[in-house]
C-alpha positions in Angstrom: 0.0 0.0 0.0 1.7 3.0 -1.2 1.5 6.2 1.5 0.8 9.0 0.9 3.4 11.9 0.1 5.5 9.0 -0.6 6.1 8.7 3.3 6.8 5.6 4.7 6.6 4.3 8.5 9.4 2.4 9.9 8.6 -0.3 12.6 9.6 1.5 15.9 12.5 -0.5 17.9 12.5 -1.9 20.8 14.1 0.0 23.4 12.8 -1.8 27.0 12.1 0.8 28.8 8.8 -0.7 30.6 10.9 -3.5 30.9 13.4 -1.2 33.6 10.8 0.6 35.3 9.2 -2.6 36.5 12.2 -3.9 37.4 12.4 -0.8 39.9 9.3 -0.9 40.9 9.5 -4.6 41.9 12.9 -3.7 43.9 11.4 -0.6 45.5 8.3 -3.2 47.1 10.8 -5.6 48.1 12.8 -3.3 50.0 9.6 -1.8 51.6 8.4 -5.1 52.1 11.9 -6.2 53.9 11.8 -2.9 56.0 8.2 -4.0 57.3 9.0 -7.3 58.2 12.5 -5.7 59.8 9.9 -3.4 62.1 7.5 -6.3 62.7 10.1 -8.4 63.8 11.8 -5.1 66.3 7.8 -4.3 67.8 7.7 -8.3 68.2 11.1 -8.4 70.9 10.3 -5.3 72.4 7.4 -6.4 72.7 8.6 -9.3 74.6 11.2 -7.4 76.4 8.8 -5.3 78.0 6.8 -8.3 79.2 9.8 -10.1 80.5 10.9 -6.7 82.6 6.9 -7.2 84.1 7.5 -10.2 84.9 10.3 -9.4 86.9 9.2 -6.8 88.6 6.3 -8.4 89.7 9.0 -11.4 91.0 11.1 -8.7 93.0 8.0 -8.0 94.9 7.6 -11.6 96.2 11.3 -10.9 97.1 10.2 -7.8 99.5 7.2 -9.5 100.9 9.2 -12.8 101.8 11.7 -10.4 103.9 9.1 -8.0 105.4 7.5 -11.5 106.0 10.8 -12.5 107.9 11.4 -9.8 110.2 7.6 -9.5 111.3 8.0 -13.5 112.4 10.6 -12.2 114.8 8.2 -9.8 116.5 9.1 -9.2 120.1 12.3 -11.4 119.9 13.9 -7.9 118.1 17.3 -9.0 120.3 17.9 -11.6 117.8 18.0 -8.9 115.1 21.3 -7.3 116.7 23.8 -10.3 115.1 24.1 -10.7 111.7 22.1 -14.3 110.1 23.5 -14.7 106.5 21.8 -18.1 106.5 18.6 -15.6 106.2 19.9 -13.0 104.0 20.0 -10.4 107.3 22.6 -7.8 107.5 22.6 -6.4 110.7 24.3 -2.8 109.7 24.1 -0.9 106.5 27.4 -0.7 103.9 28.8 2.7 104.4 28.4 3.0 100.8 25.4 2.0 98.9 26.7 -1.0 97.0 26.0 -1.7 93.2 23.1 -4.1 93.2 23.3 -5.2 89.4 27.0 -6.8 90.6 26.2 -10.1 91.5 28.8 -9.9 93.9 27.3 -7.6 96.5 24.3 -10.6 96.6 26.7 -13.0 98.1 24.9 -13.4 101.5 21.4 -12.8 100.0 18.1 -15.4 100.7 17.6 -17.1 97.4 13.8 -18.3 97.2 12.9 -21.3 96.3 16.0 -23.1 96.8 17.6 -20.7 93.9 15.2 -22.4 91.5 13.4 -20.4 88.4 9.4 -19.9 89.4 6.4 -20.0 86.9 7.7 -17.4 84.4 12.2 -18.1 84.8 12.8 -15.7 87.4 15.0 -16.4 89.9 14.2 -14.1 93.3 16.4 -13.6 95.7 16.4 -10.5 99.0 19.0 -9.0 101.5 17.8 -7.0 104.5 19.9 -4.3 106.3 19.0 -2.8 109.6 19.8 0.6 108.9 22.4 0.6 111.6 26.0 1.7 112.0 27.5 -1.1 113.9 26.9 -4.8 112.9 26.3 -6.9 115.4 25.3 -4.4 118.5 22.3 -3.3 120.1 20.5 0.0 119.1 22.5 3.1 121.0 24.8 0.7 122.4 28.2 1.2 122.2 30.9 -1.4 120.4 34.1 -0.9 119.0 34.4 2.5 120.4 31.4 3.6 118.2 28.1 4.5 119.4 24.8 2.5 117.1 22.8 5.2 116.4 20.6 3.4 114.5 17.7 5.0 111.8 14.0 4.7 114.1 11.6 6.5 114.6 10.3 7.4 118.4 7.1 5.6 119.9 4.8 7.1 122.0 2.9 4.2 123.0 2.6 4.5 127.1 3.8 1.5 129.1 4.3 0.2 132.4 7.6 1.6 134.4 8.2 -2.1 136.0 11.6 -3.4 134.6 12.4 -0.2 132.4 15.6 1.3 132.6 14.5 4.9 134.2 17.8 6.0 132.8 16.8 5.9 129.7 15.3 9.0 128.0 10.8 8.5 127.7 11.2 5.5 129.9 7.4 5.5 130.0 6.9 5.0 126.2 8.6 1.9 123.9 12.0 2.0 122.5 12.1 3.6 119.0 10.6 0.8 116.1 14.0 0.3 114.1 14.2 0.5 110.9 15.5 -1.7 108.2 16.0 -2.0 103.9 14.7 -4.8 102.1 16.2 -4.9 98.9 14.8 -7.6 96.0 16.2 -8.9 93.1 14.6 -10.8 90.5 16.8 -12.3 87.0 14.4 -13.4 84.4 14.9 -14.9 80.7 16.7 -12.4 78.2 19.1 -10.8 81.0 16.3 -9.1 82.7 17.2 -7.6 85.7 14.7 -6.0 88.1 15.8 -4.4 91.6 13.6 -3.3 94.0 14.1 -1.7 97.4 11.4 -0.6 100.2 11.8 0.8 104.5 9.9 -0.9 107.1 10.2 -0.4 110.6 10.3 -3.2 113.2 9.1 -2.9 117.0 
């Protein structure tokens, strides 16, 4: 067929340009689709972190009830609180210094619970109590080793009988000061999680 103006069209070649742009299209949804997965993934441990830190410090509190648990058993019998009982995790000063609980070595004498066995949900709890006294192993504002144990209380008012006080003592008419002393927790979970927990209580 003979064109007109004696014109003729030339097939067009083939250059493959749709060809490229798919390619970078493809590329561009695989790398977005990678970078989801990649942020799925991240949510997913964090996720699982946060639960794990939960679970520990839900694990630390056992360790603080435990202790409280352990001094209030002791009641009346407070005298047996001036010596030191490492078998119980009971420190009977506090460090001069406030020590670096994530060092395991500063829970050397702690109570492990449980035997040092994982509960429920792996955490292994364990507690040290300080009476928040100078002097280990000495009564309150008694003095040893040339030092008098002026121990952290706070004063009683309760009213009692004089029969068998000391009348040289200051408010010999009310009880002594309640003591008091630190319990500090620590609970290791799964995925290193560390949760440490302190709280005051005050003993009679």
């Amino acid at each position: 067929m003979n064109c007109p103006y004696g014109l003729h069209r030339l097939p067009g070649r083939e250059r493959g340009a749709t060809l490229i742009i798919a390619l970078i299209v493809l590329v561009a949804m695989t790398l977005a689709g990678v970078a989801m997965m990649r942020s799925v993934d991240t949510a997913t441990v964090v996720s699982g972190n946060i639960a794990f830190k939960q679970s520990t410090v839900n694990a630390a509190d056992q360790g603080l009830q435990t202790g409280y648990a352990w001094l209030a058993a002791i009641g009346t019998a407070a005298a047996t609180l001036y010596n030191t009982n490492t078998a119980a995790g009971y420190i009977s000063a506090v460090p001069g210094t406030e020590p670096d609980w994530m060092d395991n070595n500063n829970w050397s004498n702690a109570k492990v619970l449980n035997s040092g066995n994982a509960d429920a949900s792996g955490n292994v709890v364990s507690f040290l109590i300080h009476r928040m006294c100078p002097v280990a192993d000495c009564a309150p504002d008694a003095t040893c080793l040339g030092n008098v144990n002026t121990c952290g209380s706070t004063p009683d008012s309760t009213l009692i009988t004089g029969e068998g006080i000391d009348q040289s003592k200051p408010n010999f008419f009310t009880r002594p000061p309640a003591i008091h002393y630190r319990i500090t927790s620590r609970a290791v979970g799964p995925r290193n999680s560390v949760t440490v927990v302190q709280t005051m209580v005050k003993i009679q």
